[in-house]
C-alpha positions in Angstrom: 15.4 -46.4 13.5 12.9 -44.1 15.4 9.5 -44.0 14.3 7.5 -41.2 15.7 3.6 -42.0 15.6 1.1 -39.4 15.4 -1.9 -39.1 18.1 -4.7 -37.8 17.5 -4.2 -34.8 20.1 -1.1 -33.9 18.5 -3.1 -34.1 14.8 -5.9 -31.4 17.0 -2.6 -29.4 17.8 -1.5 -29.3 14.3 -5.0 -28.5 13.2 -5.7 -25.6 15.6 -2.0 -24.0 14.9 -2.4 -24.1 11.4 -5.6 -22.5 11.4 -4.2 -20.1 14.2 -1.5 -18.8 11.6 -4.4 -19.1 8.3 -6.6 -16.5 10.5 -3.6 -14.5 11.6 -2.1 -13.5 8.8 -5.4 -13.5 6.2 -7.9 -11.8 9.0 -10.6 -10.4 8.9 -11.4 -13.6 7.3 -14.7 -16.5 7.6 -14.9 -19.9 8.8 -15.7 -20.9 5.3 -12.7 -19.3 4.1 -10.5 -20.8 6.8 -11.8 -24.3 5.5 -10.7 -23.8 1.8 -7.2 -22.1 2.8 -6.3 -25.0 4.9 -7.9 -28.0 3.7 -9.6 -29.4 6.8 -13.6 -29.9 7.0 -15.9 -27.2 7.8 -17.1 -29.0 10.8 -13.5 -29.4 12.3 -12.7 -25.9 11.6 -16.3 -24.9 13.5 -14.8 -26.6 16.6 -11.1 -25.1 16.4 -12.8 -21.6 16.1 -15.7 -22.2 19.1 -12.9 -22.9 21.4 -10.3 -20.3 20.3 -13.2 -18.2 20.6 -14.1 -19.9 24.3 -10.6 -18.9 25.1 -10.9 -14.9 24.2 -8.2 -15.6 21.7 -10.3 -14.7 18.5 -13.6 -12.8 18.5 -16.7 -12.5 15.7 -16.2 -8.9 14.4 -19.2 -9.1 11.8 -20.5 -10.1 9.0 -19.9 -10.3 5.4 -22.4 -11.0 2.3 -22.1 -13.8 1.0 -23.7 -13.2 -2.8 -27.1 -14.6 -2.6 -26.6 -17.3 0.7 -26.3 -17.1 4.7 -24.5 -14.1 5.2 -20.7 -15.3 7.1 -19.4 -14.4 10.1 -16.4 -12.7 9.9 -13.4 -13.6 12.3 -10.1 -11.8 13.2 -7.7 -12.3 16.4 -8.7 -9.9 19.7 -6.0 -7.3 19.4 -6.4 -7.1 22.9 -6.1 -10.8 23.7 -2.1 -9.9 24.7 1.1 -8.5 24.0 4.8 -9.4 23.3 8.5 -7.6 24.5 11.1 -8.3 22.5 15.0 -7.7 23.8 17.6 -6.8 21.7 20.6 -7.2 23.9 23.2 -5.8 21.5 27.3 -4.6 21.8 26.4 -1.2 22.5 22.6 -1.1 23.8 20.1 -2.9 25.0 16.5 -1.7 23.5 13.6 -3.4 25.1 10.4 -2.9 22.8 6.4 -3.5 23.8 4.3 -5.0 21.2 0.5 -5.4 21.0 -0.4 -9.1 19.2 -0.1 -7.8 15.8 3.6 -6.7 16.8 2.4 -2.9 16.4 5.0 -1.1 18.4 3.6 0.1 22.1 6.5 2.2 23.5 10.4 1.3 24.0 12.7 1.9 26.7 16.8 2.0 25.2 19.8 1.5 27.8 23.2 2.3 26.9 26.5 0.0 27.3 29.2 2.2 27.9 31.7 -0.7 29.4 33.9 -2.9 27.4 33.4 -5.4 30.4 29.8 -6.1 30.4 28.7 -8.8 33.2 25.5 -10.5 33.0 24.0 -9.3 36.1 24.1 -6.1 34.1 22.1 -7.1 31.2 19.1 -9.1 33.1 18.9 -5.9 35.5 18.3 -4.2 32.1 16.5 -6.3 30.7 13.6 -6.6 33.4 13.6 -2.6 34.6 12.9 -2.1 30.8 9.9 -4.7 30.7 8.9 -3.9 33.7 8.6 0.0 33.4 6.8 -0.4 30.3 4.3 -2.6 31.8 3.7 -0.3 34.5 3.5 2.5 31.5 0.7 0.6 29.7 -0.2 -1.1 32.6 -0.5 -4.7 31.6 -0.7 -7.1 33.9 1.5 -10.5 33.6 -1.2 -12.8 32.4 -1.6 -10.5 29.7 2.7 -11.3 28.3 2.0 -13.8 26.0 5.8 -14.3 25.8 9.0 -12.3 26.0 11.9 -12.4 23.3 15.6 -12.1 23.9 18.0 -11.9 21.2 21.6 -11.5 22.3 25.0 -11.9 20.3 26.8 -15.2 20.1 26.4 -18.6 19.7 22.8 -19.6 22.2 22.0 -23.2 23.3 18.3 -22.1 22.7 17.1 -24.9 24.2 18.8 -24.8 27.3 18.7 -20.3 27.3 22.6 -20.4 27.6 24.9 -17.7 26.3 27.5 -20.4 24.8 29.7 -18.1 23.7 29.5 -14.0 23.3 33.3 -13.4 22.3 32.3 -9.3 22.5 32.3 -9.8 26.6 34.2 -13.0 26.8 31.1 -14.7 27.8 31.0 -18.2 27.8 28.9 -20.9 29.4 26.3 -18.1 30.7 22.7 -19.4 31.4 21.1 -16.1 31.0 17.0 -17.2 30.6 18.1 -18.7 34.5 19.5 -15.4 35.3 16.6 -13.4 33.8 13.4 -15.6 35.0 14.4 -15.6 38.8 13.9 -12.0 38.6 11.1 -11.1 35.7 8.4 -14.4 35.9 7.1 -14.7 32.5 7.3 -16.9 29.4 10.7 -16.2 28.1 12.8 -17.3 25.0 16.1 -16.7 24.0 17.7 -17.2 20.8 20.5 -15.7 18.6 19.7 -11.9 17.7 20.4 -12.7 13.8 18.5 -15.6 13.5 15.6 -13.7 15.3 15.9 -10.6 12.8 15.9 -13.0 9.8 12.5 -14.7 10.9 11.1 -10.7 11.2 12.6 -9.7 7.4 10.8 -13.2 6.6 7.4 -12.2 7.9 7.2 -8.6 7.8 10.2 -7.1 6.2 11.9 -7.5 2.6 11.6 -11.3 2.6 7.7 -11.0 3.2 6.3 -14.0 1.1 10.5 -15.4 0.3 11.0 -18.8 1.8 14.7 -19.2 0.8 17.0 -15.7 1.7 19.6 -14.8 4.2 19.6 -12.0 6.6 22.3 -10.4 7.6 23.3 -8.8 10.6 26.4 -6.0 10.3 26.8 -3.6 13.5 29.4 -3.7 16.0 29.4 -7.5 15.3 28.1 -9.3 12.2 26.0 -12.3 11.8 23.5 -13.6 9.7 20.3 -15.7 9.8 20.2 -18.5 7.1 15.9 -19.1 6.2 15.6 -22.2 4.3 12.1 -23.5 2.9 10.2 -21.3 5.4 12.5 -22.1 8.2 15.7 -21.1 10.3 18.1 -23.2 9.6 20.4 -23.6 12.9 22.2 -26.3 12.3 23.1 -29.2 14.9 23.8 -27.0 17.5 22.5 -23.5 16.8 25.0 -21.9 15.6 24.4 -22.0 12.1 24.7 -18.1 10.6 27.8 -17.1 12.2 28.5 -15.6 8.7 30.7 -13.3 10.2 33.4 -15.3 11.6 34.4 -16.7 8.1 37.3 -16.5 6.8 38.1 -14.0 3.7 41.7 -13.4 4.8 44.0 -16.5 5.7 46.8 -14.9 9.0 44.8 -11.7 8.2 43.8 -9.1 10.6 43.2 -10.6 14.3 38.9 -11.4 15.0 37.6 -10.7 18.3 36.5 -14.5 18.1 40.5 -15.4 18.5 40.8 -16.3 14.6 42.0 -14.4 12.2 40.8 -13.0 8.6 37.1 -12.8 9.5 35.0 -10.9 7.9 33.7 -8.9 11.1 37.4 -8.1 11.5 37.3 -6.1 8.3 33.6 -5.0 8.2 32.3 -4.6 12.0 32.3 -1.5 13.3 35.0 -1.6 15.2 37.5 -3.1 13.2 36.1 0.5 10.7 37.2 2.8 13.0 40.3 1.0 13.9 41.3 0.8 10.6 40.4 4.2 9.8 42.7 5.2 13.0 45.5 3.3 11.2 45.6 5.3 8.0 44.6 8.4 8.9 45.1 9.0 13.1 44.0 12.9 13.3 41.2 12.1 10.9 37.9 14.8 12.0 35.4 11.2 11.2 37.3 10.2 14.7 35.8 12.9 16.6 32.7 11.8 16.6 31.8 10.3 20.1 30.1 6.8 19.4 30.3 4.0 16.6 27.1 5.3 15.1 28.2 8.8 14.8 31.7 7.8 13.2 30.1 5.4 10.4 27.7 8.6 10.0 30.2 10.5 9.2 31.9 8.2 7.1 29.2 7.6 4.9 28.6 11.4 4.5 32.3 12.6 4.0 32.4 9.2 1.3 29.5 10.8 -0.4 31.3 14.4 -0.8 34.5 12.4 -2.3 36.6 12.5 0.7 39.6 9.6 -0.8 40.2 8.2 2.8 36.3 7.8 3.3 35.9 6.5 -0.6 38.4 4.5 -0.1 37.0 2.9 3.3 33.7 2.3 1.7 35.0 0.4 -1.0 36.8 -2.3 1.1 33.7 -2.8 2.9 31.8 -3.4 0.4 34.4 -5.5 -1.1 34.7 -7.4 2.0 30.6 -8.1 2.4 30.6 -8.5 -1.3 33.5 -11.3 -1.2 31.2 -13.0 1.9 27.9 -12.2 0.6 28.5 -13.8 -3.1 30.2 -16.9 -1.0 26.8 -17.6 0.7 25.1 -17.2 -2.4 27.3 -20.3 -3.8 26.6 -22.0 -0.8 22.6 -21.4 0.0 21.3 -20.4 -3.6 18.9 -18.0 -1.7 16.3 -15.8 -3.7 17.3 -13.3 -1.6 20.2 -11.4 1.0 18.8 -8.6 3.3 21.8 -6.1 4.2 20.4 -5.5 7.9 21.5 -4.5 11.6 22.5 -0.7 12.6 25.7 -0.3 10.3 24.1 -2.3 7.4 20.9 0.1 7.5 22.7 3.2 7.8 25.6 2.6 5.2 23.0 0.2 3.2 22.2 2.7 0.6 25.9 4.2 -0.1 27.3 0.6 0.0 24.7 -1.4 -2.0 26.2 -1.0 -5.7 29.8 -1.8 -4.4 28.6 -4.9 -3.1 26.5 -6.2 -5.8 29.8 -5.5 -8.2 31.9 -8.0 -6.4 29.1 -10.0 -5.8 29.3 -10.6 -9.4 32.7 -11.5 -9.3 32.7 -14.3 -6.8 28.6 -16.0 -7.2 28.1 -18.4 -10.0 26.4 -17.1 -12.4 23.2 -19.5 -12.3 22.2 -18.8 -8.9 23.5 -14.9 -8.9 20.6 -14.8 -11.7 18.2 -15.8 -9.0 19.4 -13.9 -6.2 19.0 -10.0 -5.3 19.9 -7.6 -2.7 17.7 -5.5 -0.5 18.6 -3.4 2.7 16.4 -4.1 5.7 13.0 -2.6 5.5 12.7 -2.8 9.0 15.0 -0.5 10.6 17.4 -0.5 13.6 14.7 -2.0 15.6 14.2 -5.2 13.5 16.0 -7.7 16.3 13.8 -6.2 18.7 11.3 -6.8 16.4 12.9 -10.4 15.6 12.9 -11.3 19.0 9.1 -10.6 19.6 8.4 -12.7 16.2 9.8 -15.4 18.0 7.3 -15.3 20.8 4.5 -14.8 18.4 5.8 -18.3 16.9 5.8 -20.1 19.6 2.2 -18.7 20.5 0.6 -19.8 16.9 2.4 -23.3 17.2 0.7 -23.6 20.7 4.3 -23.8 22.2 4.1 -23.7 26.0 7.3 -21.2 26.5 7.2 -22.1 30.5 7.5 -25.3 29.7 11.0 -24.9 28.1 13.1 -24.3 31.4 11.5 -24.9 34.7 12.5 -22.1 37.2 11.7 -22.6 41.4 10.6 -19.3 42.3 10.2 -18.2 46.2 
């Protein structure tokens, strides 16, 4: 067995991170109050601060009164210090959002996919006009990117930055943070697009102060990220959350993924409209132009008592609420967050149809502890998700460069 011995310079790393995070999320706050939140001595928290100070990282903003003693110098992060992108690289778009360090939303440039066959030369051409065009918008130079996040569909070797397997393009094997760094040279990360969403609901969405829910992800595809103690789980190789690609039907109806009876081949978007061509083939919801539009409409006509669009909303519910009280057996979260484009949009309308056979299929000792929210953050959360997983690695002191070395001209 392994033992893995502590240095002192990885104890100063842990040290400074901790207090990084402490000060991030609790500013404007003191040294003295940094010392009783995290534990460590005021003379080693002195130090941390002078050198994140040194490094333009955090800056004195004042002072506050201390009841009767040394009035304390109050500390907060430079909001200027840098700024985050985050990439949502989704089935139908790719949005490309500018963040300052707090994650406040800068501007956002959105590209449509209008192809079934999507190659990835197209995507990382995408990708880097859109970060590149807002940075010439707000003009910030590239010392001042503390770290861009991509978060594509799929299964992702994160480590590695390779597209393992993206069944909506028949992607396989595709090492897209290569593809993308040759051309845009900045610190990059890329990671599954659920997962990233679910460490955003986690930090500054529904799950804000939860440490055990699960996200989930329902658009053209469906996914889910699984938070577990304060942390992603990813399982052994990263593809822990493909909640979507479970199995509700056995020799059901055929999944994009090449397996049948999945629950994104009942309850993605396009397996809605397809089955909504099926029963009704002159239906007026099918004259809507995109996927958006046609779930729009669906919701709408369902609201006005419309039995084809009822009827519709029921089976999806029935079918998230079959795989939503599943993963309650399984994780006994506190909470599930009904998330991505479709989920947000039909959220509302399909809420109390899920909960019902929710309560059907969860035991009832960890259904008592569990509840159901729709995303507070919008369409924009694995945008959002993605930049959240820069800011990470950028509290932790991660060196994003670091993970895949790229020889550039």
């Amino acid at each position: 067995m392994t033992r893995t011995v502590a240095t002192s310079r990885d104890l100063k790393r842990s040290n400074r991170s901790h207090l990084l995070n402490l000060l991030y999320f609790n500013e404007p706050t003191t040294r003295l109050d940094l010392s009783q939140m995290s534990g460590l001595s005021p003379a080693t928290v002195t130090k941390i601060v002078s050198e994140l100070i040194s490094e333009d990282i955090v800056i004195e903003t004042g002072v506050e009164d201390s009841q009767g003693g040394r009035p304390r110098t109050t500390l907060q992060i430079d909001p200027y210090y840098g700024y985050f992108f985050g990439v949502d690289v989704g089935e139908t778009h790719i949005y490309v959002e500018l963040f300052d360090i707090k994650l406040n939303s800068i501007g956002d440039i959105k590209y449509a996919l209008t192809s079934s066959e999507i190659m990835p030369q197209d995507i990382v051409r995408m990708i880097v006009d859109g970060v590149r065009s807002l940075q010439r918008g707000s003009n910030i130079p590239d010392d001042k990117v503390l770290g861009v996040g991509i978060g594509v569909p799929g299964v992702v070797d994160r480590a590695g930055g390779v597209s393992i397997f993206a069944p909506n393009w028949g992607w396989r094997n595709v090492s897209l943070l290569d593809l993308v760094q040759t051309q845009l040279h900045l610190p990059i990360l890329l990671d599954n697009g659920a997962q990233a969403m679910a460490l955003a609901e986690m930090w500054f969405g529904a799950g804000k102060g939860i440490n055990n829910l699960v996200v989930l992800l329902v658009g053209t595809g469906i996914g889910s990220g699984v938070i577990t103690d304060g942390k992603l789980y990813r399982g052994v190789s990263n593809s822990a959350g493909e909640w979507g690609h479970t199995c509700i039907a056995m020799n059901g109806r055929p999944c994009r993924c090449g397996s049948r009876g999945c629950i994104e081949a009942y309850a993605g978007a396009p397996a809605i409209i397809e089955q909504i061509r099926e029963r009704a083939p002159v239906s007026s919801l099918l004259n809507h132009g995109s996927q958006i539009e046609i779930l729009r409409a669906l919701g709408a006509a369902a609201r006005k008592g419309d039995p084809l669009a009822v009827g519709m909303m029921d089976e999806i519910g029935a079918t998230l609420g079959t795989g939503i009280g599943n993963l309650i057996n399984l994780f006994n979260p506190q909470l599930i967050v009904l998330g991505g484009w479709a989920g947000t949009l039909l959220g509302a309308d399909l809420l109390s149809r899920i909960q019902a056979i929710v309560g059907q299929v969860a035991l009832d000792q960890p259904l008592a502890n569990t509840s159901i929210r729709v995303s507070a953050l919008g369409w924009d959360a694995v945008s959002l998700g993605a930049a959240t997983l820069a800011l990470q690695a950028f509290l932790i002191g991660e060196d994003i460069t670091m993970r895949k070395k790229v020889r550039h001209p």
